[in-house]
C-alpha positions in Angstrom: -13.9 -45.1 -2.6 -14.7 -47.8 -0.3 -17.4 -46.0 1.6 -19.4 -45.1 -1.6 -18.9 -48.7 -2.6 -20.7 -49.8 -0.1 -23.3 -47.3 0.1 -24.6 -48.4 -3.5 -27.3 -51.0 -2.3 -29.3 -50.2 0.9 -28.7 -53.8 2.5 -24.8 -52.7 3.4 -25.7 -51.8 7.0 -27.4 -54.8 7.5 -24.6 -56.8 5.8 -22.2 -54.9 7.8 -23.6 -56.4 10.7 -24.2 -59.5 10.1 -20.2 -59.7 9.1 -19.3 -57.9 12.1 -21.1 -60.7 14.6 -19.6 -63.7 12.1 -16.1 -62.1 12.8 -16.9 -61.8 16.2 -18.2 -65.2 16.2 -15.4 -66.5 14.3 -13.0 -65.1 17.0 -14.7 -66.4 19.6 -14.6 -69.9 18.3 -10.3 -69.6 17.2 -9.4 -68.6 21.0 -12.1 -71.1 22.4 -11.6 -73.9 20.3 -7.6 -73.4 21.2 -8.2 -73.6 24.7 -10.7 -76.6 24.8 -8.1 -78.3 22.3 -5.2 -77.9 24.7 -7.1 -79.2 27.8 -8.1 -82.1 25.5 -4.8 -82.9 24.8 -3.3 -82.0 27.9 -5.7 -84.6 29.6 -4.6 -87.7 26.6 -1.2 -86.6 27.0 -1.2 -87.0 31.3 -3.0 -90.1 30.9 -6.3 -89.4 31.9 -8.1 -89.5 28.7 -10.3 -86.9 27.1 -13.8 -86.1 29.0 -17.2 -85.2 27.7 -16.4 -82.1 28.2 -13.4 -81.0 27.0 -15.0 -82.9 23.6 -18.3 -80.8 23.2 -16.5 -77.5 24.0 -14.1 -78.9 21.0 -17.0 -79.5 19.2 -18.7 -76.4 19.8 -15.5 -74.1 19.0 -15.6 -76.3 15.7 -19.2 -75.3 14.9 -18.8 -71.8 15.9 -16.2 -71.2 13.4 -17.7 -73.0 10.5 -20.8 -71.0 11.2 -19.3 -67.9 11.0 -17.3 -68.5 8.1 -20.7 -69.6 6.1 -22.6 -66.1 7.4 -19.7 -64.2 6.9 -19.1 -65.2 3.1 -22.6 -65.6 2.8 -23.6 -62.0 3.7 -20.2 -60.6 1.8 -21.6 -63.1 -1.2 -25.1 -61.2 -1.5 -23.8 -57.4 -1.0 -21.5 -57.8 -3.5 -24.2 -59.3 -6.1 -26.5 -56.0 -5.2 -23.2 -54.0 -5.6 -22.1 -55.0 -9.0 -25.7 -55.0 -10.0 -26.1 -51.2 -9.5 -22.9 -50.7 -11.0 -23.6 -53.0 -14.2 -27.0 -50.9 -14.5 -25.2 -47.4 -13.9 -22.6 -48.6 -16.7 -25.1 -50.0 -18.8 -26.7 -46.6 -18.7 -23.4 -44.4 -19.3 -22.4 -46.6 -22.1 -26.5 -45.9 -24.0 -25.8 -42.4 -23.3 -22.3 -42.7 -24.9 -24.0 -44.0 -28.4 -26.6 -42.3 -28.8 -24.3 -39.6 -29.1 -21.1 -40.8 -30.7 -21.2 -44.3 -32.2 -17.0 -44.4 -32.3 -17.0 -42.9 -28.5 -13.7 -45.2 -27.6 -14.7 -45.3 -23.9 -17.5 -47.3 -24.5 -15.1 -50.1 -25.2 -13.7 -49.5 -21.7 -17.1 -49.7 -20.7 -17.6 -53.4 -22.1 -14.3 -54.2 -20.2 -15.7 -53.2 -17.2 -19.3 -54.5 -17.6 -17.6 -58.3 -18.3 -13.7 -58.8 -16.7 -13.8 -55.7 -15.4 -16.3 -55.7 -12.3 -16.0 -59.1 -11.7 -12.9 -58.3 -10.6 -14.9 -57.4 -7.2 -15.5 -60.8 -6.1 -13.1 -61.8 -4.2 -12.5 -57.9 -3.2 -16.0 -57.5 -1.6 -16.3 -61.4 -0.8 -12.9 -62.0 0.5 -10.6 -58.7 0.9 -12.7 -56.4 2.8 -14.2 -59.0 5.3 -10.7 -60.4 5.9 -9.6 -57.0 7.0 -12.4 -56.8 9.8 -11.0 -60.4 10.6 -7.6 -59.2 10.7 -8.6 -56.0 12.6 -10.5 -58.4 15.5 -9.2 -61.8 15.4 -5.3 -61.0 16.4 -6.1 -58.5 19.2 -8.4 -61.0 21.1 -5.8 -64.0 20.6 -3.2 -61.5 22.2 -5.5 -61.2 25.2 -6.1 -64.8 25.7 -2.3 -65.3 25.2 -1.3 -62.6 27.8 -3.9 -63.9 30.2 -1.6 -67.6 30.1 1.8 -66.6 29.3 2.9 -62.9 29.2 5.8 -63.6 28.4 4.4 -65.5 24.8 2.2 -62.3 24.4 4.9 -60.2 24.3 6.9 -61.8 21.5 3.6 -61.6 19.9 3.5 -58.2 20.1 6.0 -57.1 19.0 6.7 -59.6 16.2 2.9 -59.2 14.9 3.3 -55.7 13.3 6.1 -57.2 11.1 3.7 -58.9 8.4 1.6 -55.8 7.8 4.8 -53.5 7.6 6.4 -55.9 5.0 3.2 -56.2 3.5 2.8 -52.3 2.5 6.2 -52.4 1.7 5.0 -55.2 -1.2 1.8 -53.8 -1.6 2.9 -50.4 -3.1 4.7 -52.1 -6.0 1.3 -54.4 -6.6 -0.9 -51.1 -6.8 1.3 -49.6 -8.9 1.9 -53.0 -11.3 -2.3 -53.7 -11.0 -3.1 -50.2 -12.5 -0.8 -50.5 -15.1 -2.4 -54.2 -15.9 -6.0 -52.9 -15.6 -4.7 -49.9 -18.1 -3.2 -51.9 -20.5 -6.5 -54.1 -20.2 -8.7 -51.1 -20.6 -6.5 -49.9 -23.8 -6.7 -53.8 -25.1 -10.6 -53.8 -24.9 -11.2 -50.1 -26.2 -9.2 -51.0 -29.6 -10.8 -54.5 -30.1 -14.4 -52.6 -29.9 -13.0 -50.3 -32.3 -11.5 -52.8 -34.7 -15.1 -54.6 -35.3 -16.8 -51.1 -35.2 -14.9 -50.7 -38.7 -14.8 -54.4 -39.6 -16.7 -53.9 -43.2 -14.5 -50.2 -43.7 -11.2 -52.7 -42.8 -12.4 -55.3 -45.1 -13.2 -53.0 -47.8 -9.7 -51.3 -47.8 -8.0 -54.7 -47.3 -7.0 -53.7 -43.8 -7.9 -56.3 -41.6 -5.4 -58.2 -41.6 -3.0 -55.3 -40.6 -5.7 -54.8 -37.5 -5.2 -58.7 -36.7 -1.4 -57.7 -36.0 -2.4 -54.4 -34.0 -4.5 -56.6 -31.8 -2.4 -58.9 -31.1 0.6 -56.4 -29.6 -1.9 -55.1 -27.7 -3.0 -58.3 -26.2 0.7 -59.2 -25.7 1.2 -55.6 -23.8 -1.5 -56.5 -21.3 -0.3 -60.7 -20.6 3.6 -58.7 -19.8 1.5 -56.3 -17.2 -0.3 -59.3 -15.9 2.8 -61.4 -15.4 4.7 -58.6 -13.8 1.5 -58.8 -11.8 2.1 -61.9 -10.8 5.4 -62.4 -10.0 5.0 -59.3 -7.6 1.9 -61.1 -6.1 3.8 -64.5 -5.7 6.6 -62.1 -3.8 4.2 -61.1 -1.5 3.2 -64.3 -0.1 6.6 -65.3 0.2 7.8 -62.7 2.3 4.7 -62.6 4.5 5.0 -66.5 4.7 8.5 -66.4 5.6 8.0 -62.9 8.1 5.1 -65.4 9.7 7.2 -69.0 10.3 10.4 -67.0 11.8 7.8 -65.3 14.0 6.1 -68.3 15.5 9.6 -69.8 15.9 10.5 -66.7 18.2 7.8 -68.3 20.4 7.4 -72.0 20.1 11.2 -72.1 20.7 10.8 -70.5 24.2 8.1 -72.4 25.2 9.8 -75.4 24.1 12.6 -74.8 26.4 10.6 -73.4 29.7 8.4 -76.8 29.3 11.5 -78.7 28.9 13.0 -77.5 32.3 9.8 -77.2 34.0 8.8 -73.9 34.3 5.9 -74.2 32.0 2.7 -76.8 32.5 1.7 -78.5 29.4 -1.6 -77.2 29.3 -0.5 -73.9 29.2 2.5 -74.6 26.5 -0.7 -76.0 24.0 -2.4 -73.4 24.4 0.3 -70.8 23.4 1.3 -73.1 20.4 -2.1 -73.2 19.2 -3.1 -69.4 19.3 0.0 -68.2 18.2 -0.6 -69.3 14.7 -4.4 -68.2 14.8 -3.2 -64.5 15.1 -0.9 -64.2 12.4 -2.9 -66.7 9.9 -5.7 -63.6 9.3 -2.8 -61.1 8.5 -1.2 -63.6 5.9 -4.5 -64.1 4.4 -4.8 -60.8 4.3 -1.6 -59.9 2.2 -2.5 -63.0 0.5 -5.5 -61.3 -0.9 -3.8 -57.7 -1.3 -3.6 -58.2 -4.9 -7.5 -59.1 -5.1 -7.7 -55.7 -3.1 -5.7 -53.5 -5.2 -7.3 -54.8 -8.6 -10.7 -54.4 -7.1 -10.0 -50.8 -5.3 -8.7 -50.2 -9.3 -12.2 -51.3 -11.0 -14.2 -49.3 -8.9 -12.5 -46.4 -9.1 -12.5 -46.5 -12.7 -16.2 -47.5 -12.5 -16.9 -44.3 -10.5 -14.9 -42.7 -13.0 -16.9 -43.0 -15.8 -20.2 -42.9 -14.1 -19.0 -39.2 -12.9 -18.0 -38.7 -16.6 -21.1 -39.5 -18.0 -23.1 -37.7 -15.5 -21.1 -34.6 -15.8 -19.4 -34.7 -12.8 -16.1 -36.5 -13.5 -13.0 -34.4 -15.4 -13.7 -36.4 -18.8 -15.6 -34.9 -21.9 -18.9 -35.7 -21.3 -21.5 -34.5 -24.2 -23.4 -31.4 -23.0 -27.0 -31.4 -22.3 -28.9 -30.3 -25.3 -30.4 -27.1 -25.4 -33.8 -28.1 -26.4 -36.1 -31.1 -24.4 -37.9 -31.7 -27.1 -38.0 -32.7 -31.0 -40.2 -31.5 -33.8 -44.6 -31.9 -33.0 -45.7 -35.4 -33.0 -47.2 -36.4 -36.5 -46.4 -33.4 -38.4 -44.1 -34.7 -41.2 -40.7 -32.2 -40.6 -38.2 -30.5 -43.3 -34.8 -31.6 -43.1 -31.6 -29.8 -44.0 -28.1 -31.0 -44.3 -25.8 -28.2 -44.3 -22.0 -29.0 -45.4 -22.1 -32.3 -43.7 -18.9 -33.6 -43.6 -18.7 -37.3 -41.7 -15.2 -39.7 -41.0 -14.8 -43.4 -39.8 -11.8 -45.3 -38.5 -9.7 -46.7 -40.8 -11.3 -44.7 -43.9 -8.8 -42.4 -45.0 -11.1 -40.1 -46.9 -14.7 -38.8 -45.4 -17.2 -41.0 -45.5 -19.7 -37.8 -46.7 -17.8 -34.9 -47.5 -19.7 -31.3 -47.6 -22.9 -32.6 -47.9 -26.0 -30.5 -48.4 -29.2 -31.1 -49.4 -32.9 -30.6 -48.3 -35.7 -32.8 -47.6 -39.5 -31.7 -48.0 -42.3 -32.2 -45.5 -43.8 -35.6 -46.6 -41.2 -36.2 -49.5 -40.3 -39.5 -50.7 -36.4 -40.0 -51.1 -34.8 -42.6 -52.5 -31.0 -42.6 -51.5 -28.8 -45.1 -54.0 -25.1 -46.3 -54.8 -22.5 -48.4 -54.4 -22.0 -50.1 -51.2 -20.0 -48.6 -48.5 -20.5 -45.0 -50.2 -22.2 -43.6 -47.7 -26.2 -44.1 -47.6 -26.1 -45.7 -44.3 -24.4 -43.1 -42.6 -26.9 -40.9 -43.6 -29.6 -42.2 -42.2 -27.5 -42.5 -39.2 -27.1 -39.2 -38.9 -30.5 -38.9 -38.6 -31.0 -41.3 -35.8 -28.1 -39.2 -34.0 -25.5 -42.9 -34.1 -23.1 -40.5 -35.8 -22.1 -37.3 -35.2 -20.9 -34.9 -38.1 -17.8 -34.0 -38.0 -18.5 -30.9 -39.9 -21.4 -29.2 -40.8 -25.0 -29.6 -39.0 -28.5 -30.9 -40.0 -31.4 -28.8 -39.6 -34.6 -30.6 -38.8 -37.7 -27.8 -39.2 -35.3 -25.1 -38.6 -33.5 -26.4 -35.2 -30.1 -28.2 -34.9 -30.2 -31.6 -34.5 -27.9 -31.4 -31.6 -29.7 -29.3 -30.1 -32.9 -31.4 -29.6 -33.3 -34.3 -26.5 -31.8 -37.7 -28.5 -35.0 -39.6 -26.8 -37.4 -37.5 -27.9 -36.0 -36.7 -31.7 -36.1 -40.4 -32.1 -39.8 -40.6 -30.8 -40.7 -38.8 -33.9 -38.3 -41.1 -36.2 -39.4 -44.9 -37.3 -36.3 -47.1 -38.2 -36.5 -50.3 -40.2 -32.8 -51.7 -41.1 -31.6 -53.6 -43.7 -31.0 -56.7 -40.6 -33.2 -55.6 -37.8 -32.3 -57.1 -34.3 -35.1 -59.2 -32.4 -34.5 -59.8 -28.9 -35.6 -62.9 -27.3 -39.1 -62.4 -26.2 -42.2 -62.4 -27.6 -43.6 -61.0 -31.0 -45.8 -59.1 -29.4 -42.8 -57.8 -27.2 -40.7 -57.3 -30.1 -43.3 -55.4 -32.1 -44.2 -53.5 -28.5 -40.9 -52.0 -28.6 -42.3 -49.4 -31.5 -44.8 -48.3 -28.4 -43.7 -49.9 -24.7 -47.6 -49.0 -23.7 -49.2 -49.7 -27.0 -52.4 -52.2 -25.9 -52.8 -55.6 -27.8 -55.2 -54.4 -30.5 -52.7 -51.8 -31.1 -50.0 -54.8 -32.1 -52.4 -56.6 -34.2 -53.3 -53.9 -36.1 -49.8 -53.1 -36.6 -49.2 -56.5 -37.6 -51.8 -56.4 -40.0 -50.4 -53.2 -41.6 -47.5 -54.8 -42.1 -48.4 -58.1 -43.3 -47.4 -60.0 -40.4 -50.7 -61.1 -38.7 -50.7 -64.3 -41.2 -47.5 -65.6 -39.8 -48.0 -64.5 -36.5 -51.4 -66.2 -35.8 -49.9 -69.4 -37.5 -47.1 -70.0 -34.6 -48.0 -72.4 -32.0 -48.7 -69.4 -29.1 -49.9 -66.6 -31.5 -48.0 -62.9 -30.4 -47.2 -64.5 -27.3 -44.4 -67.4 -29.3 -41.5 -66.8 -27.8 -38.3 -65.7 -30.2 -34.7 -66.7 -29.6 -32.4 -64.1 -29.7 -32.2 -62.1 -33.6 -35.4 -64.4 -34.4 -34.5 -67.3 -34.0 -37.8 -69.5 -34.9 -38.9 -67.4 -38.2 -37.6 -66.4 -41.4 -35.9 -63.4 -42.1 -38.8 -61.7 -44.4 -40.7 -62.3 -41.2 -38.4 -60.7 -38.9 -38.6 -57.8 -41.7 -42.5 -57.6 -41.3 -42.0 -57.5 -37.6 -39.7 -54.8 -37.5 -42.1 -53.0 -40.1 -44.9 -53.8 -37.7 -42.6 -52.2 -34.9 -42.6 -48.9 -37.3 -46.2 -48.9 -37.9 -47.1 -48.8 -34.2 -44.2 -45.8 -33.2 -47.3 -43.9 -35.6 -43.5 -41.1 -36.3 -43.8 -38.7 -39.3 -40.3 -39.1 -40.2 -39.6 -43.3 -41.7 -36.3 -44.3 -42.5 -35.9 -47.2 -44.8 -32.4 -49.1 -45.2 -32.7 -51.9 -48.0 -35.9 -53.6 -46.5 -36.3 -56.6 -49.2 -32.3 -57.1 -49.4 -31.7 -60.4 -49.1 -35.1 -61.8 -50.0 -37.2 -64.4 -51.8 -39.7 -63.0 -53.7 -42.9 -63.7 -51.9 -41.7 -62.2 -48.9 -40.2 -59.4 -50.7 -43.8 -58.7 -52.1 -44.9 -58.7 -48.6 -42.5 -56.1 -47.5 -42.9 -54.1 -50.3 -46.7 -54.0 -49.9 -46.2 -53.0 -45.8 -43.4 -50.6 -46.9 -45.7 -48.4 -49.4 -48.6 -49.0 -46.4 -45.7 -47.0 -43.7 -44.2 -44.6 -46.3 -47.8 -43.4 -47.3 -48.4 -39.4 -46.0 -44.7 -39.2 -44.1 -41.5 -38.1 -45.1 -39.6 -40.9 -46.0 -35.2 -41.4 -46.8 -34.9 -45.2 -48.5 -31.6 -47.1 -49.3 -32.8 -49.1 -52.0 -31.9 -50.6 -55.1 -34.7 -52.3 -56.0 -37.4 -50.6 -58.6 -40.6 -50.7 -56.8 -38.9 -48.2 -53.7 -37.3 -46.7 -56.8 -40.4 -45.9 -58.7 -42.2 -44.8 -56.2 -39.6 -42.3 -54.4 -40.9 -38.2 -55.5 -36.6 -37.6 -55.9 -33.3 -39.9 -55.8 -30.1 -38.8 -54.6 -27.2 -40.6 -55.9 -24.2 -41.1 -52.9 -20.8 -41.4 -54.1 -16.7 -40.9 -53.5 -18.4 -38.6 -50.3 -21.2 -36.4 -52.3 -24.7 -36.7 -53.1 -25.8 -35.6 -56.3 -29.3 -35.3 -58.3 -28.5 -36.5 -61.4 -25.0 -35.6 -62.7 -25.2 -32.2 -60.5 -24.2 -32.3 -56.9 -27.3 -30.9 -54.6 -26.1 -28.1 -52.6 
């Protein structure tokens, strides 16, 4: 796990290096700045007063270790940005996949836990765990060396009382992997159930069962702050022990050397200097189970990071969707017939289908008007057609070939979405109406501004297309943001336009607007509105009524 960790951004090797000589570094500046520190005080303490020299080799030990600490965090600091970055992206990516297939998918939700608390759990295991191991691997072994070199006799006790912290601190550890992936899974379950509870907000709200969800939430948060303070405590037990293990250690040595300097058999010199490296070589093995916890919750995150990149590359053990048969969707600009065939389609919290054994056919450049109550079911079916849902029964037939079966990307190349709130991103105008066509020139945008009545507006802002939007518009009125996602339509240039309430929601001279860019898209394509109002209405060739799961023509339900 580790190993493919690191092997995620090309710059590990170099960071690997660069930590390695700051460890070394470091080392080199704990045993030399413990001897120059002993002579120093050896000479104050005789009476002779500290020399130049004995100062700048101080000095320099000083400086050598606050050096390496800065590379060594420094380098650790950068690698694990790169690190979390490819991760975010490969997450990112899993979790698009993940929608465009199944809007309700609940692993997407442990996706967003992992793309925000998740992964940042890898901090202070990239930053601090994994370089404190290479300190703990280096650092004690060369202050045992200098040791034995002084007093052998020191060394020993060092040796054989040094293998106590990490034994003690597996013994520990095991509990804190165990109690970490039980906190991560309850987190995990906490976050996967909150996505799913405002994925079916306006369903809970329309059976009067949100409060009931506002209950179920908070259990679930209460599960996972139990699994963090077990957590915890088992952390907090850690130090302890190792703290404790560590002070009855260095008394196994000071108190000898005490004694032999006492009676003479040990110079003072050489009694500082064992004092002052002892500590030094079992201070990077308590730091080390200090940060066993950040270890264990970061080993944890990227193993279930790696798990669900596997998943959704079809590699892992999970349920991945299967590749569609087909890589590609109907012939560009050639309007296509649609079937649903005994679509049946269910939400969270709804118990009744949403659509129940739905059928019905659409003609090559038809105009249908979908309308009925709210909730019943008119938005789904238009997201069945941008492939958000997934029928749980039945299949729709678009010119004679399963919807599943065509590439998702290259269906909804053909398709031209306007919703009833469409989402601007914070850019541009011409960037938002470029999303329609990513390599569609500038006269391309105008002139799908103008087809969609938005080239007034848009020449009037203080920068023209290149005004900058705040996020969901911010800076324009919403009958503008409607003609700029209409203006996004007219540049995709799809056969197939889906409409969901376009002028809900508006005054009326920005409703005309709309309506007059609206007929301009719907002309010559095959069209499926939402829509109340009586201009859409009049204009539609056929209107389906959706209601208590059916659609019907009339009072006679299409099949």
């Amino acid at each position: 796990m580790r190993r493919r960790l690191l092997a995620l951004t090309p710059r590990t090797r170099t960071t690997a290096v660069l930590v390695t000589a700051a460890v070394l570094l470091g080392a080199a500046g704990t045993v030399g700045q413990a001897l120059a520190l002993a002579r120093l005080l050896g000479e104050v303490f005789t009476g002779r007063g500290p020399t130049a020299t004995a100062v700048t080799w101080v000095a320099a030990a000083v400086v050598a270790r606050g050096l390496a600490g800065w590379v060594r965090a420094a380098a650790a600091q950068r690698a694990a940005s790169g690190i979390k970055l490819e991760l975010r992206t490969g997450l990112l990516g899993a979790a698009a996949r993940r929608s465009a297939y199944d809007a309700q998918d609940r692993r997407t939700g442990e996706i967003s836990t992992l793309l925000t608390r998740g992964l940042d759990a890898l901090d202070p295991y990239l930053v601090g765990y994994l370089p404190q191991m290479l300190v703990a691997a280096l650092v004690p072994p060369a202050v045992l060396v200098a040791m034995l070199l002084h007093d052998p006799l020191a060394a020993t006790i060092l040796l054989v009382t040094l293998p106590l912290i990490p034994v003690f601190g597996a013994l520990v550890g095991l509990h804190t992997r165990d109690a970490t992936a039980r906190q991560w899974a309850a987190l995990a379950h906490l976050g996967g159930h909150f996505l799913d509870a405002l994925r079916g907000l306006p369903t809970l709200r329309t059976f009067g069962r949100a409060d009931a969800q506002e209950g179920i939430v908070a259990e679930v948060a209460d599960t996972h702050r139990r699994a963090t303070l077990r957590t915890l405590r088992i952390t907090f037990l850690s130090t302890l022990v190792l703290d404790t293990v560590a002070t009855l250690s260095l008394a196994l040595i000071a108190v000898p050397v005490g004694l032999r300097l006492l009676h003479g058999s040990l110079d003072l010199t050489t009694a500082l200097t064992v004092l002052l490296l002892a500590p030094e070589a079992y201070l990077p093995l308590r730091a080390l189970g200090s940060q066993f916890h950040a270890g264990t919750e970061g080993t944890t995150t990227a193993r279930e990071a790696f798990g669900l990149l596997d998943e959704a590359a079809g590699t892992g053990t999970g349920t991945a969707p299967a590749a569609p048969e087909s890589v590609s969707g109907p012939a560009p600009g050639r309007p296509p017939r649609i079937r649903f065939e005994n679509v049946t389609v269910r939400l969270p919290g709804r118990p009744e289908p949403v659509l129940h054994d739905v059928s019905f056919t659409v003609e090559p450049g038809e105009r249908v008007a979908l309308t009925g109550p709210s909730g019943a079911g008119k938005s789904t079916l238009l997201a069945l057609l941008l492939g958000l849902v997934r029928p749980d029964g039945g299949r729709i037939l678009v010119g004679g070939r399963d919807l599943d079966s065509l590439d998702p990307e290259a269906w909804r190349r053909t398709v031209a979405w306007v919703p009833q709130r469409p989402y601007l991103f914070d850019g541009s105008v011409a960037d938002n109406i470029r999303l329609g066509a990513p390599d569609a020139a500038d006269e391309d945008v105008v002139r799908a501004a103008r087809a969609a009545a938005a080239h007034d507006f848009v020449t009037a802002l203080p920068d023209g297309y290149a005004t900058r939007l705040g996020a969901r518009g911010t800076g324009i009125s919403a009958g503008q943001r409607q003609r700029v996602a209409l203006a996004r339509a007219f540049l995709r240039e799809a056969p197939l336009v889906l409409l969901d309430e376009p002028t809900a929601g508006l005054d009326a001279g920005s409703e005309r607007a709309v309506l007059a860019g609206s007929e301009r898209l719907m002309a010559g394509r095959t069209v499926l509105v939402v829509a109340h109002r009586a201009r859409l209405l009049d204009g539609a060739d056929r209107r389906l009524d959706v209601r208590d799961g059916a659609v019907r023509a009339g009072e006679a339900t299409v099949r």
